[in-house]
C-alpha positions in Angstrom: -7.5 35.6 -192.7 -4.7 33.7 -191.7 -0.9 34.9 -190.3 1.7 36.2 -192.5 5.5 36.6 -192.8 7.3 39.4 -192.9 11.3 40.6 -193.4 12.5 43.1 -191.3 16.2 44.9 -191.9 17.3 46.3 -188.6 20.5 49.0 -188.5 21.9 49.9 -185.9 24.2 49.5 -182.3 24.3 46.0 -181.7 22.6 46.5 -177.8 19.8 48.8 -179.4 19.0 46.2 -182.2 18.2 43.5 -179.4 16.0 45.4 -177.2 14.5 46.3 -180.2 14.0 42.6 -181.4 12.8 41.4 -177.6 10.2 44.5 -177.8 9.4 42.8 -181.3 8.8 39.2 -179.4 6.2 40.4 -176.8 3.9 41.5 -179.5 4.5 39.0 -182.6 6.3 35.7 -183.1 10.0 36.3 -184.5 10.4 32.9 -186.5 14.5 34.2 -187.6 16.8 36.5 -186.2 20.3 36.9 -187.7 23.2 37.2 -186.5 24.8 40.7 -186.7 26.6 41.8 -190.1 29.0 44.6 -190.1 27.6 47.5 -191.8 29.4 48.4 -195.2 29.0 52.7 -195.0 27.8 53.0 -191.8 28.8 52.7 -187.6 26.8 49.9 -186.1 25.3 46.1 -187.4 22.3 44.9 -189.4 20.4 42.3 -188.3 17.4 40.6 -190.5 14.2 39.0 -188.5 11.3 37.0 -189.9 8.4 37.8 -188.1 4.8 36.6 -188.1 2.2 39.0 -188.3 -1.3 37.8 -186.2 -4.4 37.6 -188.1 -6.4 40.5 -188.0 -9.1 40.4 -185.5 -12.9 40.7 -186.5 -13.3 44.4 -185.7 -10.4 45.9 -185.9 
């Protein structure tokens, strides 16, 4: 099976978002990561990543 790509909407206080996205990067590949967009309704930022999901492994 080979990798695949998936979006990921993230919501929330700019400094939580990034640990958040560097937690992401030490377990898949993060191919995009926007920069922050003010959120319409609520406190805090969106940011969207594009992240590669690993192949499955045989087994698991």
């Amino acid at each position: 099976m080979s990798a695949r790509l998936v979006r990921i909407r993230l919501s929330g206080e700019p400094a939580d978002l990034q640990q958040v996205i560097d937690t992401l990067a030490e377990h898949v590949d993060v191919h995009e990561a926007s920069a922050p967009y003010p959120n319409r309704r609520d406190p805090g930022v969106r940011r969207y990543l594009l992240v590669e999901v690993p192949p499955a492994q045989a087994g698991t």
